[in-house]
PAZAPA-4460 file (N, C-alpha, C; in steps of 0.05 Angstrom, whole numbers, plus 32768, in hexadecimal, padded with zeros to 4 digits):
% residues 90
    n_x    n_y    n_z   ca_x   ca_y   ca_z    c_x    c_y    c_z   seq   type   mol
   8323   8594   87E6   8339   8583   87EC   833C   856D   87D8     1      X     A
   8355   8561   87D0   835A   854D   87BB   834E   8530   87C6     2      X     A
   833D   852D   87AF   8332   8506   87B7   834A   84F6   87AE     3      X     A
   8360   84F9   87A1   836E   84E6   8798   838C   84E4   879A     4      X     A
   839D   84CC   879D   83BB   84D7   87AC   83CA   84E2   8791     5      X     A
   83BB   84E2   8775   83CA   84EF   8768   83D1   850E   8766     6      X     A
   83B2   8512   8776   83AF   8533   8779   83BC   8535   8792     7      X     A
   83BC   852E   87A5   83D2   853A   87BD   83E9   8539   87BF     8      X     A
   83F2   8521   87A8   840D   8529   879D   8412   8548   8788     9      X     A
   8404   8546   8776   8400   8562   8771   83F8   857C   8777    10      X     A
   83F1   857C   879B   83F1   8596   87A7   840A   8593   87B4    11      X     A
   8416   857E   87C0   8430   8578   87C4   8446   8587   87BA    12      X     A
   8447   857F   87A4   845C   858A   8783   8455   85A3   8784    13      X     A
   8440   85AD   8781   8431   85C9   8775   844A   85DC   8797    14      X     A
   843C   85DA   87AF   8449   85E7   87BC   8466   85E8   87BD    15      X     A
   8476   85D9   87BD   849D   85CF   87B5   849B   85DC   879E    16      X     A
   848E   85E2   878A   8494   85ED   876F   8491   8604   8778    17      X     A
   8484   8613   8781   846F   8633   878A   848B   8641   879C    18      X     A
   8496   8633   87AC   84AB   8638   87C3   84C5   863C   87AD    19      X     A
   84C9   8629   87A5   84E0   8627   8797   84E2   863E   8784    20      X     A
   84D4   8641   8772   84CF   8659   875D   84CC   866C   876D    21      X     A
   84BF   8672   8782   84BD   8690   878C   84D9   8692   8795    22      X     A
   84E8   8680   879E   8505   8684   87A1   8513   8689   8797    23      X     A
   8515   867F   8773   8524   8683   8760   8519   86A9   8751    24      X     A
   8508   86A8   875A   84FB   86C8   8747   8500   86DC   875C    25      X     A
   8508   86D7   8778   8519   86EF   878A   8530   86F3   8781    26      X     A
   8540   86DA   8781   8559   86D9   8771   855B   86EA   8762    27      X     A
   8552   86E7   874A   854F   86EE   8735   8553   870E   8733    28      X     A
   8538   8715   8745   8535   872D   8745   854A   873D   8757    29      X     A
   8555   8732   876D   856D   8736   8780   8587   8739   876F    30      X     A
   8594   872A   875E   85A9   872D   874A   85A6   8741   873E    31      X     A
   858D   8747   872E   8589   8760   871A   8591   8777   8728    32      X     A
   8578   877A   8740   8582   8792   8751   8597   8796   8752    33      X     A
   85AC   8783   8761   85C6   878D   876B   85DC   87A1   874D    34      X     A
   85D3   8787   873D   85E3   8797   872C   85D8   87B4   8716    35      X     A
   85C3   87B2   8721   85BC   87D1   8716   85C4   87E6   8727    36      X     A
   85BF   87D6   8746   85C9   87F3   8753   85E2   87F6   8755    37      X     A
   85F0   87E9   874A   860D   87F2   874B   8613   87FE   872C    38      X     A
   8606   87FA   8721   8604   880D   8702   8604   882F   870E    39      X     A
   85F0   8820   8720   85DE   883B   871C   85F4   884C   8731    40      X     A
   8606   883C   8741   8613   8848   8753   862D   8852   874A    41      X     A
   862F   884C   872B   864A   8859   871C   8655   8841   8726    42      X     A
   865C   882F   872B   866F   881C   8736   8674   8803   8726    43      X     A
   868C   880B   8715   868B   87F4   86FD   869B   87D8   8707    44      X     A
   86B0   87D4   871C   86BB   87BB   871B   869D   87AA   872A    45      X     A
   868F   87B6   8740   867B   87A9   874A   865D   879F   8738    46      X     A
   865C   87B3   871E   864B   87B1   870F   864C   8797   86FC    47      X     A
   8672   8790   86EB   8673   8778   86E5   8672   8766   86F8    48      X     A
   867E   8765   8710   8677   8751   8723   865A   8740   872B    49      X     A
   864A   8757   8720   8632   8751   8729   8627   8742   8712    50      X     A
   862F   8745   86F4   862C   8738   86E6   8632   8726   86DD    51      X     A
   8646   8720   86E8   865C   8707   86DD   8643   86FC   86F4    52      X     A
   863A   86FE   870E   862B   86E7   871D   8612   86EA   8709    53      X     A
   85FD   86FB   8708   85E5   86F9   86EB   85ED   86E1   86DF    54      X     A
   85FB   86E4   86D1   8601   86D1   86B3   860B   86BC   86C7    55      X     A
   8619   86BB   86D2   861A   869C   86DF   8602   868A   86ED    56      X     A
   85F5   869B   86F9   85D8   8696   870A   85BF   8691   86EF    57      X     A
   85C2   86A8   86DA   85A7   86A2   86CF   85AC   868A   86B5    58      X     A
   85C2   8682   86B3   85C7   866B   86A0   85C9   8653   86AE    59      X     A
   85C7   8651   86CA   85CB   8638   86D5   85AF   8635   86DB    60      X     A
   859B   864D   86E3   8580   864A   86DE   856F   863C   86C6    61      X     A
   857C   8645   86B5   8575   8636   8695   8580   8619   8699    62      X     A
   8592   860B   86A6   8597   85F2   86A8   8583   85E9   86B6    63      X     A
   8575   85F3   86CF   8567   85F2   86E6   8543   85ED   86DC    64      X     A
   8542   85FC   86BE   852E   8601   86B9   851F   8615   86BD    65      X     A
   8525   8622   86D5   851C   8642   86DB   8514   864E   86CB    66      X     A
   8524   8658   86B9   8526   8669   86A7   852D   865F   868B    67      X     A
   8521   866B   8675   8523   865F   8659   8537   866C   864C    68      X     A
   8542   865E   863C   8569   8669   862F   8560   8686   862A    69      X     A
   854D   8687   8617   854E   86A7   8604   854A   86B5   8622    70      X     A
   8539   86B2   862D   8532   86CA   8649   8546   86C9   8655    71      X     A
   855B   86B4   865B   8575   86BE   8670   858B   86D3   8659    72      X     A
   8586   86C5   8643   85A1   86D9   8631   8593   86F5   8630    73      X     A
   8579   86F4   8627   8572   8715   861D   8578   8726   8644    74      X     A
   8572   8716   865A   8574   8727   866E   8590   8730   866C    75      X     A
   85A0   8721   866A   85B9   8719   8673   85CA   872E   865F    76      X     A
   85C6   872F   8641   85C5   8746   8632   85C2   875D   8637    77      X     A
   85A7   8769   8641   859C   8784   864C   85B2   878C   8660    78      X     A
   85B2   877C   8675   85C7   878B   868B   85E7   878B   8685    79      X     A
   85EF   8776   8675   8605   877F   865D   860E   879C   865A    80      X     A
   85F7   87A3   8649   85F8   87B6   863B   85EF   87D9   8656    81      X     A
   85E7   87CA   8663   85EF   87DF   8676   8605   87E2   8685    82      X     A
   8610   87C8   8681   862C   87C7   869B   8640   87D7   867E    83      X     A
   8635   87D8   8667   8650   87DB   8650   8646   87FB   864D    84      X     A
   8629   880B   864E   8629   8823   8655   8638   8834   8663    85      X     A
   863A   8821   867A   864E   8836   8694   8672   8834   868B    86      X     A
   8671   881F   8682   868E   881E   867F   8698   8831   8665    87      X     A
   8683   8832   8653   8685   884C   863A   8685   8869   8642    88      X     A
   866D   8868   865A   8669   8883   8657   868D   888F   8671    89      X     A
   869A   8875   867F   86AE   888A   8695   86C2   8893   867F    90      X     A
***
């Protein structure tokens, strides 16, 4: 257990940080999903929809700190280029 109120402020913080991030990395992972499975479901107006939220969600993360610029653009790229697959290959 912490001898000092600096440290129980810092198990304090440590948990609010732990909560918060596990919140932001469901997200995260909840956005991706949706819009893969609508890739994957042939379904292109729902597929940009899903990305127009991505790119809005994972760049306001980068304001947030969440997420670091290059890691929201290179994600944010990848599924791009899959939402621009389906629309090539109909």
């Amino acid at each position: 257990m912490a001898d000092h109120k600096s440290a129980e402020k810092r198990i304090r913080q440590t948990k609010k940080r732990t909560e918060r991030n596990r919140f932001y990395k469901t997200r995260i992972k909840n956005l991706t999903r949706a819009l893969r499975e609508s890739v994957d479901a042939g379904d292109k107006e729902a597929a940009v929809k899903a990305l127009k939220e991505v790119n809005k969600n994972f760049h306001s993360y980068v304001n947030k700190g969440i997420l670091k610029s290059n890691t929201a653009a290179r994600r944010v790229s990848r599924l791009a280029q899959l939402v621009n697959r389906l629309n090539s290959d109909a």
